[in-house]
FIDREN-433844 format. One record per residue (C-alpha): x, y, z; residue number from 1; residue in one letter. Coordinates in steps of 0.2 Angstrom, whole numbers. Example, Ala and Ser with C-alpha at 12.3 -4.5 7.8 and 13.67 -1.06 7.14 Angstrom:
+-------+-------+-------+-----+------+
:    c1 :    c2 :    c3 :  nr : rest :
+-------+-------+-------+-----+------+
:    62 :   -22 :    39 :   1 :    A :
:    68 :    -5 :    36 :   2 :    S :
+-------+-------+-------+-----+------+
***
This chain:
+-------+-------+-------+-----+------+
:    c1 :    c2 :    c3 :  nr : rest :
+-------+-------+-------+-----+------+
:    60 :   -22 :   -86 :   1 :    X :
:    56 :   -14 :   -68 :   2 :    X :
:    44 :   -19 :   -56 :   3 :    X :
:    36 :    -8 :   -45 :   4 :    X :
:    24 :   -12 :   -31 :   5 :    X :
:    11 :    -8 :   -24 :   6 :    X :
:     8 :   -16 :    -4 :   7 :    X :
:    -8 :   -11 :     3 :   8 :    X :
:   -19 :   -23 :    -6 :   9 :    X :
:    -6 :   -28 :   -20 :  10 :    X :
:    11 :   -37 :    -9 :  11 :    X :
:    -3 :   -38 :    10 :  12 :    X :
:   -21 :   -38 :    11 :  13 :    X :
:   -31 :   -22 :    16 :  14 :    X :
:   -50 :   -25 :    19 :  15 :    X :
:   -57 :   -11 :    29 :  16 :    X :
:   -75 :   -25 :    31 :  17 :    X :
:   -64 :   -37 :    38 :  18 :    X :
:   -56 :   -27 :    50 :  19 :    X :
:   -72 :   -17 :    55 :  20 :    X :
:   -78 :   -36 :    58 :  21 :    X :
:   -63 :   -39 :    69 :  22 :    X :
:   -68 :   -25 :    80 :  23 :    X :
:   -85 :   -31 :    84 :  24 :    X :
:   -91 :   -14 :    88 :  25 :    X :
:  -108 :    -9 :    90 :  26 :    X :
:  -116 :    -5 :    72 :  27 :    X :
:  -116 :    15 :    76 :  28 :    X :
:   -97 :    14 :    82 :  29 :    X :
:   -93 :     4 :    67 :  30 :    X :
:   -99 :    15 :    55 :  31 :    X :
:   -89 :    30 :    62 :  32 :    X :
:   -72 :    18 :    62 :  33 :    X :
:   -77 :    12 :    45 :  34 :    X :
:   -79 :    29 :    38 :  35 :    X :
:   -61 :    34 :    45 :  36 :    X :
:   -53 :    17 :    34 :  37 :    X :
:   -64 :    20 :    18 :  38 :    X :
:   -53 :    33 :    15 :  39 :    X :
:   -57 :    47 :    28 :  40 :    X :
:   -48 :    62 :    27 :  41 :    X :
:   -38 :    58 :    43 :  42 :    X :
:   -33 :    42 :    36 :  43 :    X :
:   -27 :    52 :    21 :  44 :    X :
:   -18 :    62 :    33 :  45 :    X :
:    -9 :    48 :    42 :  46 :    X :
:    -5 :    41 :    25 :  47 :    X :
:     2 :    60 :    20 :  48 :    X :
:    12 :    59 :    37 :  49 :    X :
:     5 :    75 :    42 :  50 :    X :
:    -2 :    68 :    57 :  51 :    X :
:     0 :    53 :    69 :  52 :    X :
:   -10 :    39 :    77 :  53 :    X :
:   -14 :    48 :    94 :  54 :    X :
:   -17 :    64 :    85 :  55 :    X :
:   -32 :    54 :    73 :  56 :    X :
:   -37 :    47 :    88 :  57 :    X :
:   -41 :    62 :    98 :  58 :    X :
:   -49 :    69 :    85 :  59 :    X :
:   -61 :    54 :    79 :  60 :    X :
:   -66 :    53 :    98 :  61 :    X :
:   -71 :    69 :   100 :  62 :    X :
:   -83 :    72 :    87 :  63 :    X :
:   -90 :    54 :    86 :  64 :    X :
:   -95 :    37 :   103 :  65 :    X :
:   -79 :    29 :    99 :  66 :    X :
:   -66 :    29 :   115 :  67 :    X :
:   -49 :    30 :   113 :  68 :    X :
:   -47 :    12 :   118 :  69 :    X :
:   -56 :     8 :   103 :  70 :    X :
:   -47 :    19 :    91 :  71 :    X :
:   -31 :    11 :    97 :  72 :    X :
:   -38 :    -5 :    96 :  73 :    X :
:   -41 :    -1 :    80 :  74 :    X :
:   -23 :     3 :    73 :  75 :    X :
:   -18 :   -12 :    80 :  76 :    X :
:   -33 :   -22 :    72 :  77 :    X :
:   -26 :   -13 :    55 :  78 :    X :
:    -6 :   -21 :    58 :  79 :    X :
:   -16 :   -37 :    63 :  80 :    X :
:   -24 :   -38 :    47 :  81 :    X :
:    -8 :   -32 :    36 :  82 :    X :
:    -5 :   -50 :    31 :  83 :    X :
:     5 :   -53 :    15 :  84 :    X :
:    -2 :   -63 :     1 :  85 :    X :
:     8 :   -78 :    -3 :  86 :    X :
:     7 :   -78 :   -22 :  87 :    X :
:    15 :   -60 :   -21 :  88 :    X :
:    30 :   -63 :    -9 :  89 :    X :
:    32 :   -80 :   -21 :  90 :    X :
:    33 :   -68 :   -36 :  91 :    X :
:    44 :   -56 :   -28 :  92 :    X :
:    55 :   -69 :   -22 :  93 :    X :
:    56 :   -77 :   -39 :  94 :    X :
:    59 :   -57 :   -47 :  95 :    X :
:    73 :   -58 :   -34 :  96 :    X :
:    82 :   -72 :   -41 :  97 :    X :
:    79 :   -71 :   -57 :  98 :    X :
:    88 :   -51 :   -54 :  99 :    X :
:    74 :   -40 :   -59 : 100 :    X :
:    75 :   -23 :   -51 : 101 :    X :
:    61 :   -22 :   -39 : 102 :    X :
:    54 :    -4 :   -31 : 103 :    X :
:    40 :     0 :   -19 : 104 :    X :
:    28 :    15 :   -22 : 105 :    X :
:    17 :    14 :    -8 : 106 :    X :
:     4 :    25 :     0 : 107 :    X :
:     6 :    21 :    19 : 108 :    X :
:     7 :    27 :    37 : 109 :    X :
:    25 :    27 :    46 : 110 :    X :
:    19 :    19 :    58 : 111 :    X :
:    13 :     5 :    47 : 112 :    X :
:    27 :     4 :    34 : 113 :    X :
:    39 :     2 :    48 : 114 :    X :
:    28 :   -12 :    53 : 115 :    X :
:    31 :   -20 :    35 : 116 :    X :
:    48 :   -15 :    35 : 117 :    X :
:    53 :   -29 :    49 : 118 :    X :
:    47 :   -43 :    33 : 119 :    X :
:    62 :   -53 :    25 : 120 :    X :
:    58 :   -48 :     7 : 121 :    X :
:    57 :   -28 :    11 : 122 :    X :
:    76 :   -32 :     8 : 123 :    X :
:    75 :   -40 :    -8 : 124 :    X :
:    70 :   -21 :   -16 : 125 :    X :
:    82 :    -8 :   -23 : 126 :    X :
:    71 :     6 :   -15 : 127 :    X :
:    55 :     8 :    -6 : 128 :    X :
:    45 :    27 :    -7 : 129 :    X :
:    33 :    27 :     7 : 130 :    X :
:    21 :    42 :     4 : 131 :    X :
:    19 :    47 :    24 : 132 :    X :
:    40 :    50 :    23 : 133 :    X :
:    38 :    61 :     5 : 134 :    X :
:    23 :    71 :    11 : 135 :    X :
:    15 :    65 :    -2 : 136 :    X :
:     2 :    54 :    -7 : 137 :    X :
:    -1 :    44 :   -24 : 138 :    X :
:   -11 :    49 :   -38 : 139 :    X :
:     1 :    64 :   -34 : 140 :    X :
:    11 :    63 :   -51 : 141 :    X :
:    25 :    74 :   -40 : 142 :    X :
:    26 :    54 :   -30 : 143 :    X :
:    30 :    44 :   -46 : 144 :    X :
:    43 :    57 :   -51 : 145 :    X :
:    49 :    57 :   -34 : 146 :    X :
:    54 :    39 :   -35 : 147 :    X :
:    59 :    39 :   -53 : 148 :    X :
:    72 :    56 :   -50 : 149 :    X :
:    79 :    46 :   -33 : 150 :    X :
:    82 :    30 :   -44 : 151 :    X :
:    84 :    37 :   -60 : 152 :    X :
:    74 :    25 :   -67 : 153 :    X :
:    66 :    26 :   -85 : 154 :    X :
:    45 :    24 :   -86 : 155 :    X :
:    44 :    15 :  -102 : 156 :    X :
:    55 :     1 :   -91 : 157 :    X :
:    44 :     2 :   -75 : 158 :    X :
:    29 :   -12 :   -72 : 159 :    X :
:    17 :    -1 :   -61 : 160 :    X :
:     8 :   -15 :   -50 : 161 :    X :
:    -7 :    -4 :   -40 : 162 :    X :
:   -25 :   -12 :   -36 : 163 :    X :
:   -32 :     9 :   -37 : 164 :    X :
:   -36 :    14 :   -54 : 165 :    X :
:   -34 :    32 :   -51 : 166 :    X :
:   -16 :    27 :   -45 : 167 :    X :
:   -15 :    16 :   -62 : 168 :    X :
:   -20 :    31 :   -75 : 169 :    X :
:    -7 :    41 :   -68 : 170 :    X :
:     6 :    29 :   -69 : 171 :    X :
:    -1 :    26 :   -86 : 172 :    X :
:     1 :    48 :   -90 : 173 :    X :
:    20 :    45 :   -87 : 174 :    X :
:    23 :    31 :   -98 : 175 :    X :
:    24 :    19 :   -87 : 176 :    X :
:    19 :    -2 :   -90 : 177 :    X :
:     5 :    -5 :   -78 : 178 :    X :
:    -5 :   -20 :   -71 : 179 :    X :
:   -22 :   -17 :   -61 : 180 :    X :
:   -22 :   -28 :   -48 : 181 :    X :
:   -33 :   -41 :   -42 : 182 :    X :
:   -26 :   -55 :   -33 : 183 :    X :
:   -32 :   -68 :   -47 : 184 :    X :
:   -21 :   -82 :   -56 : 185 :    X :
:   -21 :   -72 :   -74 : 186 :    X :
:   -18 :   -54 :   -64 : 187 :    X :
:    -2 :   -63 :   -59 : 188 :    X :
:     2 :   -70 :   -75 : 189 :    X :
:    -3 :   -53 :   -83 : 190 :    X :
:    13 :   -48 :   -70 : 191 :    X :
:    22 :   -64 :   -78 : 192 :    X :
:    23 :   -58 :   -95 : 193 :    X :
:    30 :   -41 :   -93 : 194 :    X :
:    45 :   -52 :   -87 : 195 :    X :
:    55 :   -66 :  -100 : 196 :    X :
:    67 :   -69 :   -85 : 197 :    X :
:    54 :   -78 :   -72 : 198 :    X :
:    47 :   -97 :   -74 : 199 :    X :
:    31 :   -99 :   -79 : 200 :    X :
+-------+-------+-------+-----+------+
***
């Protein structure tokens, strides 16, 4: 079997509330910033790689009190906040020695997956497929075949590991395995038992 990952919220946490607590922004500020991570259309952009983080920002602050110290502030707020879940990295590093053939699927910015990229177990994978560098952006089904033609991989071998269920059905539509995750003991065991190789 093949794992295929997930990060944002699957290998590193993503909480749009904790972040917007982080800012400490006046309520009427918080709500514009928090309307942008909640999956605004801008954010989608960023994550499409259509756009980039000055571009969002000159945009957010002109139609809305947020400065564009703020808006920076707050991209960098969204780095400090990308922090990994240990039980994730521990499976990956035990999927890594026990030679299962790991893959990242990932809707992400370039500016953040290059963040990511600088972490020790981005080399443990056999191919990552950040959405900003295909211009495309999952539930898109062109995305999963995009990293399934590139490593010639077979669905019906691939464990989908993704905490969106929209991103999970259509996995699901091209046969692939699939865990919907929530960083709980038994999600992880659920992960465990696609995979005879790995200790219990």
């Amino acid at each position: 079997m093949i794992a295929l990952w997930d990060l944002g919220n699957v290998v590193v946490q993503w909480n749009p509330q904790d972040i917007l607590r982080r800012l400490q922004l006046p309520e009427d500020k918080a709500e514009q910033a928090g309307r942008l991570l909640n999956g605004g259309e801008l954010w989608l952009d960023l994550d499409r790689g259509v756009t980039d983080e000055a571009t969002v920002a000159e945009q957010i602050c002109s139609v809305s009190d947020l400065t564009t110290a703020e808006m920076h502030r707050c991209f960098d707020v969204v780095r400090e906040s990308l922090v990994d879940f240990p039980e994730s990295v521990k499976l990956i590093n035990q999927m890594r020695d026990a030679g299962i053939p790991m893959y990242v699927l990932s809707n992400m910015s370039l500016v953040n997956a290059q963040y990511l990229r600088t972490r020790d177990y981005f080399e443990w994978f056999d191919g990552v497929v950040i959405s900003a560098e295909e211009k495309l952006i999952k539930p898109d089904p062109a995305l999963f075949k995009r990293v399934i033609d590139r490593y010639r991989l077979n669905p019906h071998e691939i464990v989908f590991i993704d905490d969106s269920l929209p991103n999970i059905e259509a996995a699901k539509a091209l046969g692939m395995n699939t865990v919907h995750f929530h960083a709980t003991e038994r999600c992880y065991q659920r992960i465990r038992e696609y995979f005879a190789e790995l200790p219990g």
